[in-house]
MARFI-937492 format. One record per residue (C-alpha): residue number from 1; residue in three letters; chain; x, y, z. Coordinates in steps of 0.2 Angstrom, whole numbers, padded with zeros to 4 digits, m for minus. Last residue first. Example, Ala and Ser with C-alpha at 12.3 -4.5 7.8 and 13.67 -1.06 7.14 Angstrom:
2
REC  semi  rose  fido  u  v  w
REC  2  SER  A  0068  m0005  0036 $
REC  1  ALA  A  0062  m0022  0039 $
//
This chain:
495
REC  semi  rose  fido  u  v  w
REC  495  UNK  A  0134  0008  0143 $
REC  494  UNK  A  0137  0028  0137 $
REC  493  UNK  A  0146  0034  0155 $
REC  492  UNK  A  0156  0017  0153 $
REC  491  UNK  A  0164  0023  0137 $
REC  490  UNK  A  0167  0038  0138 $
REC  489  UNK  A  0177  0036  0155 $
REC  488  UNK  A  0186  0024  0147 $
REC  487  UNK  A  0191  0038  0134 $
REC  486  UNK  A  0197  0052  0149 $
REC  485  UNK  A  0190  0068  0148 $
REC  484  UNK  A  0206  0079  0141 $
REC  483  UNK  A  0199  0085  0124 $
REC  482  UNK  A  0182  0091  0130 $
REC  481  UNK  A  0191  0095  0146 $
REC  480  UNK  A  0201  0107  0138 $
REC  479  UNK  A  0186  0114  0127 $
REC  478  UNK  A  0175  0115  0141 $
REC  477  UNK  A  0187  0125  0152 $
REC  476  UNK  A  0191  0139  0141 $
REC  475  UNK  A  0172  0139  0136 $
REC  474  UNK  A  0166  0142  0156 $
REC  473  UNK  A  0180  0153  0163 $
REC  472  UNK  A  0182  0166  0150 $
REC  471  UNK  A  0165  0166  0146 $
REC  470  UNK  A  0158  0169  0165 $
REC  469  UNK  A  0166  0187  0161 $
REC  468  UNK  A  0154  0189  0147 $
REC  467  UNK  A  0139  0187  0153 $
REC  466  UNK  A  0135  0204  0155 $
REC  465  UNK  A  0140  0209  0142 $
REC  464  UNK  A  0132  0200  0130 $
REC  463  UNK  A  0115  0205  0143 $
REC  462  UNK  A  0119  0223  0141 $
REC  461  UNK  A  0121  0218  0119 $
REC  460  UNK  A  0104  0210  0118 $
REC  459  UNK  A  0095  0224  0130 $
REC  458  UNK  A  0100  0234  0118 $
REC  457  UNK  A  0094  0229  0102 $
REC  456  UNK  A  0092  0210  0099 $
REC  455  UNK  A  0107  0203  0100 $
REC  454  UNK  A  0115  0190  0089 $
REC  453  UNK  A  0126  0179  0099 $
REC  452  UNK  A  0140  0163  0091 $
REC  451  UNK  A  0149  0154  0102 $
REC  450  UNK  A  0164  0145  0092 $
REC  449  UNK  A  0173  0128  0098 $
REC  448  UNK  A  0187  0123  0087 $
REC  447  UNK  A  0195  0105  0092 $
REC  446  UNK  A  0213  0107  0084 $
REC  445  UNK  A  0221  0093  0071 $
REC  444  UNK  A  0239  0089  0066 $
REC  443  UNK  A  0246  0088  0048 $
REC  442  UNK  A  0259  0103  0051 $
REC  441  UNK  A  0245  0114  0044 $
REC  440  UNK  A  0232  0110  0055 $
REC  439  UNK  A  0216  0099  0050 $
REC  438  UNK  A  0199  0106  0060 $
REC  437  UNK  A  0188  0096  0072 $
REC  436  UNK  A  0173  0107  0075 $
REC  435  UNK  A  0162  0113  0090 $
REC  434  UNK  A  0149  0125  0087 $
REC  433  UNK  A  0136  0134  0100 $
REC  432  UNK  A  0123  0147  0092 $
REC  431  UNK  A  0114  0162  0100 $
REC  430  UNK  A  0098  0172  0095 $
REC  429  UNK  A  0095  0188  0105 $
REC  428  UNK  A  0087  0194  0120 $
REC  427  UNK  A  0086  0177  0128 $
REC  426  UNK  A  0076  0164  0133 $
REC  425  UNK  A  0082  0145  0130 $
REC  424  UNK  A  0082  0137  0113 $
REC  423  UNK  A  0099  0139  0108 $
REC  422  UNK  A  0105  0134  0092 $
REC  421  UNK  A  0118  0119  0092 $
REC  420  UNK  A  0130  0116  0079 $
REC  419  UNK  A  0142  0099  0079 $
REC  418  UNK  A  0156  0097  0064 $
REC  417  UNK  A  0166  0082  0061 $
REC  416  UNK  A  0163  0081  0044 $
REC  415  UNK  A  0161  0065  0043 $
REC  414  UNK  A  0151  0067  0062 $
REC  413  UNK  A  0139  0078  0055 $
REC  412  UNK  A  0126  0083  0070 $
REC  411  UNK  A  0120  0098  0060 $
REC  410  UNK  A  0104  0109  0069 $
REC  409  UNK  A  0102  0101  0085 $
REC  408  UNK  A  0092  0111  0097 $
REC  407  UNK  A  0099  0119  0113 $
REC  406  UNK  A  0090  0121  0131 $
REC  405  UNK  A  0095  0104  0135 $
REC  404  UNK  A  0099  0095  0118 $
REC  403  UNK  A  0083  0092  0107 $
REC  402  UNK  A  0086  0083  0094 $
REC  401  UNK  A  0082  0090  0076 $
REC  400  UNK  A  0099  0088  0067 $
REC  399  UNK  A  0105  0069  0075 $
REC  398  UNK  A  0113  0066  0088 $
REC  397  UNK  A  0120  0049  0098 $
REC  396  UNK  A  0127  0044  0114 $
REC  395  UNK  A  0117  0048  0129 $
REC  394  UNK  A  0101  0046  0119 $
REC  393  UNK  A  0085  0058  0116 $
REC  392  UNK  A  0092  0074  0129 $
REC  391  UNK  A  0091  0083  0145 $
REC  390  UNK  A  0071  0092  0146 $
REC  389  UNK  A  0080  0095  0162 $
REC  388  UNK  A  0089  0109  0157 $
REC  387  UNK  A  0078  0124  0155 $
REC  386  UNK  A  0065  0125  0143 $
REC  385  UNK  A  0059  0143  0145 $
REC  384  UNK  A  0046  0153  0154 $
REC  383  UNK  A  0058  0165  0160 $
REC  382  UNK  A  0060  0155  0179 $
REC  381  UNK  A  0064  0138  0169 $
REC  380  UNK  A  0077  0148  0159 $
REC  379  UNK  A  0082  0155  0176 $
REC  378  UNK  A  0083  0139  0181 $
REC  377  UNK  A  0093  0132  0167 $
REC  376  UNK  A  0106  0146  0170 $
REC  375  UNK  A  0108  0141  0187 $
REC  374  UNK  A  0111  0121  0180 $
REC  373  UNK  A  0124  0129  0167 $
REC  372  UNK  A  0134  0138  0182 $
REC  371  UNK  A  0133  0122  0192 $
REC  370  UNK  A  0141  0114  0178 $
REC  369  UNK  A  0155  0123  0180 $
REC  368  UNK  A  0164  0114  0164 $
REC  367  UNK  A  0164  0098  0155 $
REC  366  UNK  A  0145  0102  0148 $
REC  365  UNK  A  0135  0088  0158 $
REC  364  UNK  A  0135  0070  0155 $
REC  363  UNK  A  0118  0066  0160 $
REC  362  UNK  A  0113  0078  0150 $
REC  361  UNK  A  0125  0089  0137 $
REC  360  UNK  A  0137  0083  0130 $
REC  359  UNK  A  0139  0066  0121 $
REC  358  UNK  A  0142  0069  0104 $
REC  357  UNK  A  0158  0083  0108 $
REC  356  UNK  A  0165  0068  0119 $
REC  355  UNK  A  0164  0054  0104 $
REC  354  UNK  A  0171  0065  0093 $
REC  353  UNK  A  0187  0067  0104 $
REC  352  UNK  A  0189  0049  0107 $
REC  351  UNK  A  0187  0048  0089 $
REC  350  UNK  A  0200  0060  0086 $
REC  349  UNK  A  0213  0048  0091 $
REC  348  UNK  A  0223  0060  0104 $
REC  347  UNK  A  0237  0073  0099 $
REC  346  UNK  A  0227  0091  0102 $
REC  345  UNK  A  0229  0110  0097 $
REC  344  UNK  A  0216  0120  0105 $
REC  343  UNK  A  0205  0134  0096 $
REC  342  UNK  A  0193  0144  0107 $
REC  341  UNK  A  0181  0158  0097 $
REC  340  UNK  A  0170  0169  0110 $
REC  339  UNK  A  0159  0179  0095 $
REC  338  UNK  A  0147  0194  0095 $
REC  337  UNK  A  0137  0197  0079 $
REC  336  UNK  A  0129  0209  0070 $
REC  335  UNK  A  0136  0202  0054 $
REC  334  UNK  A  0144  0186  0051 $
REC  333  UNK  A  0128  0175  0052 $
REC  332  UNK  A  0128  0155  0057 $
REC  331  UNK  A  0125  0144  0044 $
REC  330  UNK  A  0111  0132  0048 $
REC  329  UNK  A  0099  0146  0056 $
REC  328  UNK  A  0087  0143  0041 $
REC  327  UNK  A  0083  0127  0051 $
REC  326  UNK  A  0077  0136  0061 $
REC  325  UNK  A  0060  0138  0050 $
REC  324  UNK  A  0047  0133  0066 $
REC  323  UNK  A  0053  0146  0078 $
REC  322  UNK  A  0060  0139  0094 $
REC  321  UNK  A  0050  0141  0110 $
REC  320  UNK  A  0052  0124  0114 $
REC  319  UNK  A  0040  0107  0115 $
REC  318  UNK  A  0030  0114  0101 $
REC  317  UNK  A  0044  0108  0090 $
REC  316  UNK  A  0040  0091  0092 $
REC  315  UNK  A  0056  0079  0096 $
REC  314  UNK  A  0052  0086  0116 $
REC  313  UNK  A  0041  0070  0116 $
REC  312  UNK  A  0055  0058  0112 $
REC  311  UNK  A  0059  0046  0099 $
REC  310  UNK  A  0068  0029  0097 $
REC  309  UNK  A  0076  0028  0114 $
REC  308  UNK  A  0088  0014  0113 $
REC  307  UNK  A  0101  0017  0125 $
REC  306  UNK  A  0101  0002  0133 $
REC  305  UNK  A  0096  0010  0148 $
REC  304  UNK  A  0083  0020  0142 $
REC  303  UNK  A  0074  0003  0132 $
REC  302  UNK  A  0076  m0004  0147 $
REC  301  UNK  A  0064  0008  0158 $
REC  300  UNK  A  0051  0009  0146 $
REC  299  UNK  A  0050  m0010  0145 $
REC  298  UNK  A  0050  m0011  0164 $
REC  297  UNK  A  0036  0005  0163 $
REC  296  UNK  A  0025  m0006  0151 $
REC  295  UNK  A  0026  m0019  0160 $
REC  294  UNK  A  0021  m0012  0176 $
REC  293  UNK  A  0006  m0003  0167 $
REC  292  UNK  A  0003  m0020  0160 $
REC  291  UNK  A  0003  m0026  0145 $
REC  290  UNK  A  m0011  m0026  0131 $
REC  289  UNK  A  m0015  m0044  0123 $
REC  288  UNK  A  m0025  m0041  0108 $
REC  287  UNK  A  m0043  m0046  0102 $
REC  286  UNK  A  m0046  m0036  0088 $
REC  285  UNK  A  m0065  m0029  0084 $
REC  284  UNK  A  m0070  m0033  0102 $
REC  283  UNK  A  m0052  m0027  0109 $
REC  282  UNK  A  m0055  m0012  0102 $
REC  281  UNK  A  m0067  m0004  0116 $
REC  280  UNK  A  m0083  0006  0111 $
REC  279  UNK  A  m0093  m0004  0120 $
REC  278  UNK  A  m0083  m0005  0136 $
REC  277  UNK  A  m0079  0013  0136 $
REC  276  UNK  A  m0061  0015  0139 $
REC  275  UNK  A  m0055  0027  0152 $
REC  274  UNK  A  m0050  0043  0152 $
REC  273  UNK  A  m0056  0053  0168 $
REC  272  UNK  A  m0058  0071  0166 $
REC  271  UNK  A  m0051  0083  0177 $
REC  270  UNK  A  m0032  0078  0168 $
REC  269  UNK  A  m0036  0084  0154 $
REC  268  UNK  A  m0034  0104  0161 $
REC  267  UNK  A  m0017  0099  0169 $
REC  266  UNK  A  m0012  0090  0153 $
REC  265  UNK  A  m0014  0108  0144 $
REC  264  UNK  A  m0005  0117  0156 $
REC  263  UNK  A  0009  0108  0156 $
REC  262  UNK  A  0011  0107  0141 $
REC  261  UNK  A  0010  0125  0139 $
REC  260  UNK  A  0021  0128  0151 $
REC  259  UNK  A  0035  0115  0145 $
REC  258  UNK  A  0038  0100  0151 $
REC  257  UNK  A  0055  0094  0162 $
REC  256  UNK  A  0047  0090  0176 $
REC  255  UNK  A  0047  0101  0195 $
REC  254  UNK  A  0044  0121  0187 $
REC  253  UNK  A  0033  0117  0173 $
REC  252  UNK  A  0021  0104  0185 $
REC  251  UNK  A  0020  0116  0199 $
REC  250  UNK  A  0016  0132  0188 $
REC  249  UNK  A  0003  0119  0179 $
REC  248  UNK  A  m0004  0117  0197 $
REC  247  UNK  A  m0003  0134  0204 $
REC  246  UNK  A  m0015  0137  0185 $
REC  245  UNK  A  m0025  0122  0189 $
REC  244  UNK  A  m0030  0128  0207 $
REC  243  UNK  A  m0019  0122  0220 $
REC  242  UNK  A  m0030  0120  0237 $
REC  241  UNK  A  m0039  0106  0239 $
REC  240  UNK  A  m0024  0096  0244 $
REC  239  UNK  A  m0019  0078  0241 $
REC  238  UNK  A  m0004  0073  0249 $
REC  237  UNK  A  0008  0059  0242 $
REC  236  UNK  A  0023  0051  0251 $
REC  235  UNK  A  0036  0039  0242 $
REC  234  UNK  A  0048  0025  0243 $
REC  233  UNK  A  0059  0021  0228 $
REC  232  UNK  A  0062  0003  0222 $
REC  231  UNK  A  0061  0010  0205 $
REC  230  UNK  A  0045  m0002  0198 $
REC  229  UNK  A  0038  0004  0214 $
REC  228  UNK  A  0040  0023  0212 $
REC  227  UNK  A  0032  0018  0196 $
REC  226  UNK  A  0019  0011  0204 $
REC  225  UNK  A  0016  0024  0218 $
REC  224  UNK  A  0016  0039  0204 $
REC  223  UNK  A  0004  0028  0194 $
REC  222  UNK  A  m0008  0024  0208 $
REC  221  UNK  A  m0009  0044  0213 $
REC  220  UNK  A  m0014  0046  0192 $
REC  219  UNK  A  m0029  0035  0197 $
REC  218  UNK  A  m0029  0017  0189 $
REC  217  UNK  A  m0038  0006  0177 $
REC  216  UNK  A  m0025  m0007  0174 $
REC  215  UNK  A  m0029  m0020  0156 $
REC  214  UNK  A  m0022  m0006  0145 $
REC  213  UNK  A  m0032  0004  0135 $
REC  212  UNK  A  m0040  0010  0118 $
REC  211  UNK  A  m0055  0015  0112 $
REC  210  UNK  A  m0064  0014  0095 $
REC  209  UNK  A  m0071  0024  0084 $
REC  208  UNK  A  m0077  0016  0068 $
REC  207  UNK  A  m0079  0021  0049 $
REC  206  UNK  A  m0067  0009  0044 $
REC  205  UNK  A  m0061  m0005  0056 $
REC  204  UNK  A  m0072  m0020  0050 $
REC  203  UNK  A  m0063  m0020  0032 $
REC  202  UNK  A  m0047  m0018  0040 $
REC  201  UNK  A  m0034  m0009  0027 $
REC  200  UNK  A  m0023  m0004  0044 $
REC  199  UNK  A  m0034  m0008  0060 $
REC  198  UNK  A  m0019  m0018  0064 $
REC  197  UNK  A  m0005  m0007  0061 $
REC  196  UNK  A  m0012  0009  0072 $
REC  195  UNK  A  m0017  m0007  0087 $
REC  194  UNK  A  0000  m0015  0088 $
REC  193  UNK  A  0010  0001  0088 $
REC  192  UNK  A  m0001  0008  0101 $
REC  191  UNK  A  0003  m0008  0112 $
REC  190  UNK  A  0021  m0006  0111 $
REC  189  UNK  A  0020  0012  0116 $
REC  188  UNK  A  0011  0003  0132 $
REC  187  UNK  A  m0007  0009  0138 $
REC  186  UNK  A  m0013  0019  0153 $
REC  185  UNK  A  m0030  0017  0159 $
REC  184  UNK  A  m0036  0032  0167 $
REC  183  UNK  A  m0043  0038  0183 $
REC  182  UNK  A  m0042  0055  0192 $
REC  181  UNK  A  m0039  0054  0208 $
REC  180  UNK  A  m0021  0067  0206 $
REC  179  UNK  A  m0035  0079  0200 $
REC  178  UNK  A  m0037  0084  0216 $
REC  177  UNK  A  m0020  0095  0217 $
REC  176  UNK  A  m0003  0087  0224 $
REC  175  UNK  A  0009  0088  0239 $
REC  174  UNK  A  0024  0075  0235 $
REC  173  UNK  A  0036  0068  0246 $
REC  172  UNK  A  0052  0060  0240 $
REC  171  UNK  A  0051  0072  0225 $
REC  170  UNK  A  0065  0070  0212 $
REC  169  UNK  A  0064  0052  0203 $
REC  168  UNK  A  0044  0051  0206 $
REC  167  UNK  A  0040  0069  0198 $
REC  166  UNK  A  0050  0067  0186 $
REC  165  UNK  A  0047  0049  0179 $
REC  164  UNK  A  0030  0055  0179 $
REC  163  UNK  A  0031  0067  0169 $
REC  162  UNK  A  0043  0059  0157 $
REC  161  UNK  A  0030  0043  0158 $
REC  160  UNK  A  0017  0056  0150 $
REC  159  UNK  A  0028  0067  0138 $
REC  158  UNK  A  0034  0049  0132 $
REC  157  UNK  A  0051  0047  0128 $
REC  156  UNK  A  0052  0027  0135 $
REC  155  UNK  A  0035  0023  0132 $
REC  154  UNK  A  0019  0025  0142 $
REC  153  UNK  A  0004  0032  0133 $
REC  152  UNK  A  m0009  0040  0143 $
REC  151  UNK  A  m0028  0036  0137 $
REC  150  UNK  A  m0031  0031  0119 $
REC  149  UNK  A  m0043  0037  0105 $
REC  148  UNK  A  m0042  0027  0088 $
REC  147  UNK  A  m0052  0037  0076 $
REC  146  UNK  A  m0054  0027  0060 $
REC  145  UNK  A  m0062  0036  0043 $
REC  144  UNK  A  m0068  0031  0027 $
REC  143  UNK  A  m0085  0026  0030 $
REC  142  UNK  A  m0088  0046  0037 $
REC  141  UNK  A  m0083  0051  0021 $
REC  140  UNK  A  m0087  0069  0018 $
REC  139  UNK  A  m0088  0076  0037 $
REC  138  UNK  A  m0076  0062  0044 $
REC  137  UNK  A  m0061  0071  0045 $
REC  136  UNK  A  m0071  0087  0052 $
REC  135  UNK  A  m0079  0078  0064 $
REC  134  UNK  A  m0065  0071  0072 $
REC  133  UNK  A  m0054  0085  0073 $
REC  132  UNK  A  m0069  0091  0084 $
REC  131  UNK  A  m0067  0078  0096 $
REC  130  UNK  A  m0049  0082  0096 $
REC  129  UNK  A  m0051  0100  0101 $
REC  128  UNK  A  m0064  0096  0115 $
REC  127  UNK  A  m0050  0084  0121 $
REC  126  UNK  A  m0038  0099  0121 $
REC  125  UNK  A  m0051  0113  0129 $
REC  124  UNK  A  m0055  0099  0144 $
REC  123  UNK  A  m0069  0090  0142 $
REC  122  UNK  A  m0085  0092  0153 $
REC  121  UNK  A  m0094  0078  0147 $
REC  120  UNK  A  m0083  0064  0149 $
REC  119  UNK  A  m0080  0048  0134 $
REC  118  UNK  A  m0066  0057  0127 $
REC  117  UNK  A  m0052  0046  0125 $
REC  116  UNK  A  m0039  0054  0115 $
REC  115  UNK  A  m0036  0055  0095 $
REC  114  UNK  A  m0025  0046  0085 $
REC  113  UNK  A  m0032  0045  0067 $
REC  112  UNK  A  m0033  0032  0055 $
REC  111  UNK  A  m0037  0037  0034 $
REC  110  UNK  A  m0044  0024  0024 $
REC  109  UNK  A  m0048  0019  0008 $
REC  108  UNK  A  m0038  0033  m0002 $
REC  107  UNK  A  m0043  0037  m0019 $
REC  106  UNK  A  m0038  0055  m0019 $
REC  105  UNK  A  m0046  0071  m0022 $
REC  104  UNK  A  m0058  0070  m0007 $
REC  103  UNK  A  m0042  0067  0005 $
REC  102  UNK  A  m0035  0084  0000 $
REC  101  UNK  A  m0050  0092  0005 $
REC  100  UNK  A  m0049  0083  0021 $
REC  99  UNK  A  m0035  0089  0026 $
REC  98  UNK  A  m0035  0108  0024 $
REC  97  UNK  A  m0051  0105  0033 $
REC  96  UNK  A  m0041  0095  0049 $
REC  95  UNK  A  m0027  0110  0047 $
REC  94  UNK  A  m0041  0123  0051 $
REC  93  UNK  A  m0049  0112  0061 $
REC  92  UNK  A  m0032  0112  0074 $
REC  91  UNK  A  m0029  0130  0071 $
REC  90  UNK  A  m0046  0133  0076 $
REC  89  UNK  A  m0045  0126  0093 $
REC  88  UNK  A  m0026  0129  0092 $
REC  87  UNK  A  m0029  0151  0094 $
REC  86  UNK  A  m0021  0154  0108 $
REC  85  UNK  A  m0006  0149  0101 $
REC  84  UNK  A  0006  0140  0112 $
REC  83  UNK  A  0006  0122  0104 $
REC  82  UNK  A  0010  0107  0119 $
REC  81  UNK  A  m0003  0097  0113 $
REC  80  UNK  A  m0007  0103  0096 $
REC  79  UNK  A  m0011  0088  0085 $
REC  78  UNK  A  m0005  0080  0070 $
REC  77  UNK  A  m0004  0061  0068 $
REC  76  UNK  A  m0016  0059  0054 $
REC  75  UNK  A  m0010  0043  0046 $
REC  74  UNK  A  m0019  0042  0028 $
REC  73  UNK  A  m0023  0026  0016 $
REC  72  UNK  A  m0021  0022  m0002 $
REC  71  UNK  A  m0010  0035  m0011 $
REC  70  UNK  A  m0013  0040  m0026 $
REC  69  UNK  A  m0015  0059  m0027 $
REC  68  UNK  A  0003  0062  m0019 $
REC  67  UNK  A  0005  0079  m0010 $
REC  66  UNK  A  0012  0095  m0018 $
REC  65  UNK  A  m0004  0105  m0018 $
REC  64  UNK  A  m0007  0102  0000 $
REC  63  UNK  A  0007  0118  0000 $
REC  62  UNK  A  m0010  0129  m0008 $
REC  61  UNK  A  m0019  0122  0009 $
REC  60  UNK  A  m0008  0132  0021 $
REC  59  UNK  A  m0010  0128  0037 $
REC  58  UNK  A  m0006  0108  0034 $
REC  57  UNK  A  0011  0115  0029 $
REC  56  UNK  A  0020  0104  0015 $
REC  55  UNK  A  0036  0097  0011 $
REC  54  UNK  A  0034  0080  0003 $
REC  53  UNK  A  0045  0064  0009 $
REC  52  UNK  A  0050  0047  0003 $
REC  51  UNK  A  0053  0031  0011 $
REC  50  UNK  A  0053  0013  0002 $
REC  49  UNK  A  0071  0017  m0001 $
REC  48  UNK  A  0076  0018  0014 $
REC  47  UNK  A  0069  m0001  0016 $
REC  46  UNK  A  0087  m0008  0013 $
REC  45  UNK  A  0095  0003  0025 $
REC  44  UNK  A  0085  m0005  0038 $
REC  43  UNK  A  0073  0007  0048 $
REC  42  UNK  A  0077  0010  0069 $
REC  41  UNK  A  0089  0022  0067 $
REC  40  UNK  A  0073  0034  0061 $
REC  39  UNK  A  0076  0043  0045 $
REC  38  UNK  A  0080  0061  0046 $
REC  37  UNK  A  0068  0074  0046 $
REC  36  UNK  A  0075  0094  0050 $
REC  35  UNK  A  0080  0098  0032 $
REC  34  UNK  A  0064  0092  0025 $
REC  33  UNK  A  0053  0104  0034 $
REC  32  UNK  A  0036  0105  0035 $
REC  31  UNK  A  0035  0087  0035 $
REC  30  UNK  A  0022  0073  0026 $
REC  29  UNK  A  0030  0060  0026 $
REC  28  UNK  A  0028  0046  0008 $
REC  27  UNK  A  0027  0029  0016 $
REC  26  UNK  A  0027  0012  0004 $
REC  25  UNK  A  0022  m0002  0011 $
REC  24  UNK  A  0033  m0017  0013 $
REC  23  UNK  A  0031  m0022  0033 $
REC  22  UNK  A  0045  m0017  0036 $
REC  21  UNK  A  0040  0001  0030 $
REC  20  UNK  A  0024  0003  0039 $
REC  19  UNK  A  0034  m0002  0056 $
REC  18  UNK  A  0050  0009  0052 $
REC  17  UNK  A  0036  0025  0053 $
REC  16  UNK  A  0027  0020  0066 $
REC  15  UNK  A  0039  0025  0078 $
REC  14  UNK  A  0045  0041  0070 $
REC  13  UNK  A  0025  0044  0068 $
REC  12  UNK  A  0020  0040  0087 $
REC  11  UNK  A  0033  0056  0096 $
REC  10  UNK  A  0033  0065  0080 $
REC  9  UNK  A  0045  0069  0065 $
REC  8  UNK  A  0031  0060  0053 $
REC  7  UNK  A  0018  0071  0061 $
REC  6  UNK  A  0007  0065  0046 $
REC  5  UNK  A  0012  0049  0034 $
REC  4  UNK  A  0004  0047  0017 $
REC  3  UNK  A  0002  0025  0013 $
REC  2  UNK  A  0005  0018  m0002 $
REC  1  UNK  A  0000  0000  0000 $
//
């Protein structure tokens, strides 16, 4: 089957992706920005070629133009979760429309969409969003269409496990709002795979709605203790009246790694219950065998330590507060600009120098006064930024598009031996971190590390300044230690 792939560089679609192409189909993605997809690490070299991609902006229906009229079944994997216009509601059915009039010039049989469980009446401004999504899908050809909705999705990158994780791994005791006894019925990443393939071209799927969930109906109270279990932690809860949703998103932004707007959004969800109804359930159309919330964790939990994180939440560009085009900020600007330029000469294999460049940031920290870089994360966190926790995919491995503390990936080219990062924390200007391995004259080889500002009027050039005598000891220091950190040590830190 040909098959068009939505929110290809999301959380679900980089998953899915490698599973619709083992399985022979063809996938064309559907990105608004080519320079920022790469092919997940997960797909065979010899099924790349069963991948192609279409720039296009479901916004702007003339761009819609450029999309394949023969495919035979649709992913729509877009949504605006963590978004921060005010405007998503419309956005949302605006890029649902633009949608659907494509789908009305094709031949497509199908199109699946993953929506959420909505079975309450007093939804939450998201879940009312994704109803309507619904609608407008199904508005020409109703017989056509298949809404999956699921509850919260645990998988190792998940905004939901993420949040959790946090708030388990970092609060011994916790003091929570009411909506901590709201129920759910959380369902493995594994388990979503499963169900988006299997209603694929199923004669009995189309023109249904169906809900998914795991075989645990629990509170979000019961998934703090059971994750807490999984970890052999002990913890307190205490449930208080008091913290109204916006104290409550303020809690949630300032302890996890989420942004605002993420957290603000899951805080409104999380009034209403999402559990499965029993007559809408899949597992009456196709029987399946979901795990466990405790599976699901384990699972989530070894895939992290193995390094095999396949896709993460903050992947989406909604999870920053970059622009959507920065990519455009690939070559850094020579105008306007303030630069700190370190250059150092070095005799060791230059992979063992690459392999400490790929794995800042994190876990690993950034080789110098990391206890200047955690204060400036929370006064990042403090601005209404990222901040640091939001860490990074895999302790090992980049690629253009990661997320990297408060930084974005924009080339992570190891041929050319050549990392830029563009910041995505706040600031009055724009600012751009490179380290490169350069060829000497005499034949030997120097680690460059270039940090790049563009300020933004005068508060741009005061905050330049000051700053600037924290360069001297922070970038002197990284690049020495980047070239002194000790190989074995590399190597155990990325086991």
């Amino acid at each position: 089957m040909k098959i068009l792939l939505t929110g290809a560089t999301g959380y679900i679609g980089q998953r899915l992706l490698p599973v619709l192409a083992e399985a022979g189909h063809e996938v064309v993605c559907l990105v608004r920005d080519a320079r920022r997809f790469s092919l997940p690490d997960t797909l065979p070299a010899a099924r790349h070629a069963q991948v192609s991609l279409v720039e296009a902006d479901l916004l702007d229906a003339a761009s819609l133009e450029k999309l394949p009229l023969d495919i035979d079944a649709a992913y729509y994997l877009v949504h605006s979760m963590s978004g921060h216009d005010k405007n998503f509601f419309k956005l949302e059915q605006e890029s649902a429309y633009h949608f659907a009039d494509y789908l009305d010039r094709t031949p497509a049989r199908q199109v699946i969409y993953l929506s959420g469980i909505a079975n309450d009446r007093a939804l939450s401004v998201h879940l009312r969003s994704r109803a309507a999504v619904e609608h407008v899908l199904a508005r020409h050809h109703p017989e056509r269409l298949t809404v999956l909705r699921a509850s919260i999705i645990i998988g190792s990158g998940s905004a939901s496990f993420e949040i959790i994780r946090d708030l388990v791994e970092k609060l011994p005791v916790m003091v929570t709002p009411r909506w901590l006894n709201s129920r759910c019925q959380p369902l493995g990443i594994r388990d979503v795979m499963f169900y988006l393939t299997a209603v694929l071209d199923n004669p009995a799927c189309r023109g249904q709605s169906f809900d998914l969930g795991g075989p645990d109906v629990l509170t979000y109270r019961e998934m703090l203790l059971g994750l807490a279990a999984e970890r052999g932690h002990k913890r307190w809860i205490m449930t208080v009246p008091v913290l109204t949703p916006r104290l409550s998103s303020w809690w949630l932004y300032l302890v996890t790694s989420t942004t605002f707007s993420l957290a603000q959004s899951l805080v409104e969800s999380l009034k209403n219950d999402t559990v499965a109804d029993p007559e809408r359930n899949i597992s009456r159309v196709i029987p399946h065998e979901s795990m466990s919330y405790r599976q699901a964790l384990h699972l989530a939990f070894q895939r992290i330590e193995q390094n095999e994180v396949v896709s993460s939440w903050s992947d989406a560009m909604s999870s920053g507060t970059l622009r959507q085009n920065y990519m455009d900020a690939i070559q850094i600007p020579k105008n306007g600009m303030f630069f700190d330029r370190q250059r150092r000469a070095f005799t060791r294999p230059v992979g063992e120098v690459l392999d400490n460049v790929w794995r800042i940031g994190g876990e690993r920290g950034w080789y110098k006064t990391d206890w200047l870089w955690r204060i400036r994360g929370i006064m990042d966190k403090l601005a209404g930024g990222v901040g640091l926790r939001r860490g990074r995919r895999s302790p090992n491995h980049l690629r253009a598009g990661d997320p990297l503390d408060f930084w974005r990936v924009l080339v992570a080219d190891r041929a050319t031996r050549r990392l830029l990062l563009y910041a995505e924390m706040k600031l009055p200007g724009e600012a751009w971190l490179q380290f490169r391995i350069v060829d000497q004259p005499d034949g030997s080889h120097a680690l460059e590390q270039l940090a790049a500002y563009r300020p933004h009027g005068l508060l741009g050039r005061m905050y330049w300044y000051a700053v600037l005598p924290f360069h001297g000891i922070i970038f002197k220091g990284m690049v020495k230690n980047l070239l002194e950190y000790p190989a074995e040590q590399a190597v155990s830190a990325a086991a």
